[in-house]
Every structure is written in C-alpha cells, then in structure tokens.
C-alpha atoms as an extended CHARMM CRD file, in Angstrom:
* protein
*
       103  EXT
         1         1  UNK       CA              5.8160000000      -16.0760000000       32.5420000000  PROA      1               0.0000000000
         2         2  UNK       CA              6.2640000000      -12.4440000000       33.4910000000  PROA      2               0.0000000000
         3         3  UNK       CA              2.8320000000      -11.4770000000       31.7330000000  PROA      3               0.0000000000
         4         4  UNK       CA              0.7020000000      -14.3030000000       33.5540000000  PROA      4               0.0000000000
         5         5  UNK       CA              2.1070000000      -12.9090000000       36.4390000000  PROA      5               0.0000000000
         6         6  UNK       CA              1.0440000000       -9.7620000000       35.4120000000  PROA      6               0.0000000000
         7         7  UNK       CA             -2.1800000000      -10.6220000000       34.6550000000  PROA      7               0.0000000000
         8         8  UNK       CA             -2.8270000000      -11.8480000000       38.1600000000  PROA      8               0.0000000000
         9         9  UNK       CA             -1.5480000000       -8.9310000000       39.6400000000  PROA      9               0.0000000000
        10        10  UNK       CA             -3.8720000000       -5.9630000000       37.4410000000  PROA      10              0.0000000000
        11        11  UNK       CA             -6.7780000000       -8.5970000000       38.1590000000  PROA      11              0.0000000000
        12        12  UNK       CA             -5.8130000000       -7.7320000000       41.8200000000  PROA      12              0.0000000000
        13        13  UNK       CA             -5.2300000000       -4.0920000000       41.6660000000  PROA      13              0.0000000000
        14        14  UNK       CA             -8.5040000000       -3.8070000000       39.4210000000  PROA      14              0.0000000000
        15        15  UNK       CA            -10.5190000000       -5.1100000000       41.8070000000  PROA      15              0.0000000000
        16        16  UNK       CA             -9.3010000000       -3.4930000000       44.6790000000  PROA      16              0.0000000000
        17        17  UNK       CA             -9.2980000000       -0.0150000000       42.7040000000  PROA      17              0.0000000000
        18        18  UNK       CA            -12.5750000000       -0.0430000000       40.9290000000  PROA      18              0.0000000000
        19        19  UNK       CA            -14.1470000000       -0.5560000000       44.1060000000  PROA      19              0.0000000000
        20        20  UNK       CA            -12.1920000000        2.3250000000       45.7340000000  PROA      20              0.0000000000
        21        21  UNK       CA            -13.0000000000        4.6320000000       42.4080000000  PROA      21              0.0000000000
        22        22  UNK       CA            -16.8640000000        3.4590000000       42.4400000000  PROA      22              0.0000000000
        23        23  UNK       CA            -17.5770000000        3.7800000000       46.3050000000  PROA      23              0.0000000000
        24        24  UNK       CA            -14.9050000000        6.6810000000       47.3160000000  PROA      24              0.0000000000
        25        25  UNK       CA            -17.5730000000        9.1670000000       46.4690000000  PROA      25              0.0000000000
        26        26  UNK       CA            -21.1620000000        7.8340000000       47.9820000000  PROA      26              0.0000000000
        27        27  UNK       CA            -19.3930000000        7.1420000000       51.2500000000  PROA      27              0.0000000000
        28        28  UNK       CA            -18.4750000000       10.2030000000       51.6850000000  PROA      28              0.0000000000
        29        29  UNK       CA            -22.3240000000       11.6270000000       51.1580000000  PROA      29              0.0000000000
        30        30  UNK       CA            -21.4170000000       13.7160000000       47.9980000000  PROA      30              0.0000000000
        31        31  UNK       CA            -23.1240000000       13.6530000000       44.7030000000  PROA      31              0.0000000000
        32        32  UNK       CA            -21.0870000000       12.9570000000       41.1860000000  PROA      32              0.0000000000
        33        33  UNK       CA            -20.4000000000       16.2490000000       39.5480000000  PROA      33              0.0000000000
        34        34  UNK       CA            -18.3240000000       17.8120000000       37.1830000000  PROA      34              0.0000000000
        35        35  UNK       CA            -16.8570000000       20.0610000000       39.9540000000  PROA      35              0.0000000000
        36        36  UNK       CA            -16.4550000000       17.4650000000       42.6620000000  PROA      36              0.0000000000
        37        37  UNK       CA            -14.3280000000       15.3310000000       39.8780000000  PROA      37              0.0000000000
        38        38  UNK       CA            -12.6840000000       18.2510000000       39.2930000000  PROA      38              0.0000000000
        39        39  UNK       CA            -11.4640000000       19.0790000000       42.9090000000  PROA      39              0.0000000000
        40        40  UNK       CA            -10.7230000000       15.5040000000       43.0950000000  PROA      40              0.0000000000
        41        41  UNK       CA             -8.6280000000       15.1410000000       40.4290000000  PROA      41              0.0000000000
        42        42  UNK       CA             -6.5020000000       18.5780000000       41.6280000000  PROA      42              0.0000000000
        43        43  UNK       CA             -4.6900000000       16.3300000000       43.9860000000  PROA      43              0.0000000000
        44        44  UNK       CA             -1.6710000000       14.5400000000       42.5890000000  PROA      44              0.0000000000
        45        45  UNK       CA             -2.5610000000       10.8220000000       44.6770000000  PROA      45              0.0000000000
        46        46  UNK       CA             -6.1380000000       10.9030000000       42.7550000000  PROA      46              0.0000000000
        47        47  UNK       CA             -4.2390000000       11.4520000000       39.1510000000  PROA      47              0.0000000000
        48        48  UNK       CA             -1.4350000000        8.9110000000       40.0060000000  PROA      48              0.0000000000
        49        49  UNK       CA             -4.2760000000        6.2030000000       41.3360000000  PROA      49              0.0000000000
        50        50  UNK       CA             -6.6610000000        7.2040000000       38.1850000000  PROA      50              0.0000000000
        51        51  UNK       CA             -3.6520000000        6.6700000000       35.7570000000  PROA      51              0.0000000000
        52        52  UNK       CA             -2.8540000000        3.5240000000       37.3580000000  PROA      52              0.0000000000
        53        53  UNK       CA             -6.0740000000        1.9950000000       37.0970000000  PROA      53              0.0000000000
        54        54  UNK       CA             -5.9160000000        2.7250000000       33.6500000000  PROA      54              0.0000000000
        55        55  UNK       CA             -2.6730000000        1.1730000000       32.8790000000  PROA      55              0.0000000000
        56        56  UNK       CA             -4.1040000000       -1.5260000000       34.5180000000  PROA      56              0.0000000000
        57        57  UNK       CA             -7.0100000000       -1.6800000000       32.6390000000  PROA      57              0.0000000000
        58        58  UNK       CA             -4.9430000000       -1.5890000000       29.7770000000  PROA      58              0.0000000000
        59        59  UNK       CA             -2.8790000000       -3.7560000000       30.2980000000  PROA      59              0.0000000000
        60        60  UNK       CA             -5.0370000000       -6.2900000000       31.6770000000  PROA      60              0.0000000000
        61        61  UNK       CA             -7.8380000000       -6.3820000000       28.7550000000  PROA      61              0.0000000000
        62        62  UNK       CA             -5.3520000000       -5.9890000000       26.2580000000  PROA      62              0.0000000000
        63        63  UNK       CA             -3.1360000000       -8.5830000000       27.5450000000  PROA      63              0.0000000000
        64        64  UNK       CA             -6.1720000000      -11.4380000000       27.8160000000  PROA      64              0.0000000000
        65        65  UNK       CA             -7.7990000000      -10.1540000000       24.3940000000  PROA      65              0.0000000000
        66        66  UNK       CA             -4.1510000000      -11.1920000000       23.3950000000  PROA      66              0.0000000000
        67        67  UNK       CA             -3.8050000000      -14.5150000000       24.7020000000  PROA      67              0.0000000000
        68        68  UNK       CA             -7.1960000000      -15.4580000000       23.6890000000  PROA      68              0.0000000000
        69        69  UNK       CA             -6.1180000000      -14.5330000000       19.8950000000  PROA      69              0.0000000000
        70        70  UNK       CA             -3.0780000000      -15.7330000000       19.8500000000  PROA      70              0.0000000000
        71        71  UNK       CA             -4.6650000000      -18.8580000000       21.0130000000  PROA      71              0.0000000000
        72        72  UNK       CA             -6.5840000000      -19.4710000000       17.9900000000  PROA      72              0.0000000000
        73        73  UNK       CA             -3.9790000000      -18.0720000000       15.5720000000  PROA      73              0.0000000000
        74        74  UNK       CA             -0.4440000000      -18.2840000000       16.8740000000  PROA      74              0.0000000000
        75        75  UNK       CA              1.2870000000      -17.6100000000       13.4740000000  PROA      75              0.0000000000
        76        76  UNK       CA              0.1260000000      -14.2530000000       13.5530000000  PROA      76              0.0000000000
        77        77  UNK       CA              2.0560000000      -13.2090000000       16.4590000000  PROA      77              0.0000000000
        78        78  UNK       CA              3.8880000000       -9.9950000000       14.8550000000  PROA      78              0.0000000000
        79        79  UNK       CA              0.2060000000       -8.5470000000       13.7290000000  PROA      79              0.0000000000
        80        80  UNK       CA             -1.5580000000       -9.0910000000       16.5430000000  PROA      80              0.0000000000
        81        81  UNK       CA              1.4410000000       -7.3760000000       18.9000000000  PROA      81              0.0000000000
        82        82  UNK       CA              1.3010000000       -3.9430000000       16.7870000000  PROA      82              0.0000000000
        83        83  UNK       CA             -2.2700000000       -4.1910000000       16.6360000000  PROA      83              0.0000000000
        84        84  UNK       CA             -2.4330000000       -4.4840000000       20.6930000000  PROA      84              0.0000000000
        85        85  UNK       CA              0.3660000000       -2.1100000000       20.7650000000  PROA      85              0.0000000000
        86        86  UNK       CA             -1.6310000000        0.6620000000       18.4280000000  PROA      86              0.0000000000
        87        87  UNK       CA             -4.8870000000        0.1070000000       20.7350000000  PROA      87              0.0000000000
        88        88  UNK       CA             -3.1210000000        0.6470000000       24.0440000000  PROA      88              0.0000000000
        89        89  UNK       CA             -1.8930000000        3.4290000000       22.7960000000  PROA      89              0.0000000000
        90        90  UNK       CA             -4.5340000000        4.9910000000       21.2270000000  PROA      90              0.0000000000
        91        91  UNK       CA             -6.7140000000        4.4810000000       24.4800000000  PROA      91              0.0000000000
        92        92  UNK       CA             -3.2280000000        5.7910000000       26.9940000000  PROA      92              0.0000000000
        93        93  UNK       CA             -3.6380000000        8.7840000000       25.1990000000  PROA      93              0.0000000000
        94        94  UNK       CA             -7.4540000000        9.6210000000       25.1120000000  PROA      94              0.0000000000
        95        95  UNK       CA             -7.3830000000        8.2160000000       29.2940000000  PROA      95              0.0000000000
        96        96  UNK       CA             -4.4900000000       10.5730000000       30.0620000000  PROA      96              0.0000000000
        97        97  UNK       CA             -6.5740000000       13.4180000000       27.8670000000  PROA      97              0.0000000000
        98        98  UNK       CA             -9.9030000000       12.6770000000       29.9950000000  PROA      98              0.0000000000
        99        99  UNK       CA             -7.7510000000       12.9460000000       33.1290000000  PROA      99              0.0000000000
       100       100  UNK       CA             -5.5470000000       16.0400000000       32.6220000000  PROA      100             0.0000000000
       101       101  UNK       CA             -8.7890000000       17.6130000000       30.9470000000  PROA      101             0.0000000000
       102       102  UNK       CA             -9.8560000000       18.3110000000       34.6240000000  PROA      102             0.0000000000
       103       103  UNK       CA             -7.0990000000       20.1930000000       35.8010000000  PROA      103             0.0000000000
C-alpha cells in the first residue's frame, strides 16, 4: 500500500518539479551555462530541490520498472529487489556526484 501511495505522490512532485527545473531559467531571461548552473547550485534550496527530484525520479522509475516485472515474474521477488536496489544506488551516487560537482 505504502509504495502505491508513493508512487502517486513522486508522480506529483515530478511533475510539479520538472516543470520548475525546465522553466526556472528561460523565465528569468538567462541563457543555460556552466556558470549560471553553477551559481545556482551554490544555494543550499537549489541542491535540496535538485536532490529531491532525483530521489524522486528514482524512486518513481524504479518503483514502476518494479511492479511491471514483478508482474510478469512474481517468484523472482528477492532478485529483482537487489537488482532495483543496486541500480538506485548506483544512479544516487553518480546524481549526488553531478550535483556536488558544481560546488
């Protein structure tokens, strides 16, 4: 229960933040560049937003590509949790790299 509720609420917050991460920028008349990302990401709201909406993404894709497989093949339920497990954390680490790379 608690991850279809989950699932409904990073569908929500994905929304919502991709369009705040896509359109934050050409509203406010600047162009994408390293340094603007940069100055962006010195501010500790931008890096607590950024790592949410990956934890969200995370979670989210991982969670449905998860349901979908366990679907199909619901003996392998051990497997395919370490597997999910050892992708989330694979990509926590390189997102959380890309982010505090800027600082």
């Amino acid at each position: 229960m608690l991850s279809w509720f989950f699932q409904r609420v990073t569908a929500i917050f994905l929304i919502l933040g991709m369009a705040v991460h896509i359109l934050v920028l050409p509203l406010a008349g600047e162009r994408l560049s390293y340094s603007l990302v940069s100055e962006r990401l010195s501010h500790t709201g931008w890096i607590l937003f950024d790592l949410l909406l990956l934890a969200s993404c995370l979670y989210h894709g991982l969670n449905g590509i998860w349901g979908v497989i366990f679907d199909y093949n619901p003996k392998s339920l051990k497997a395919i949790g370490y597997t999910v497990f050892t992708i989330s954390l694979i990509f926590s680490i390189l997102g959380i790299a890309a982010i505090g790379g800027f600082r």
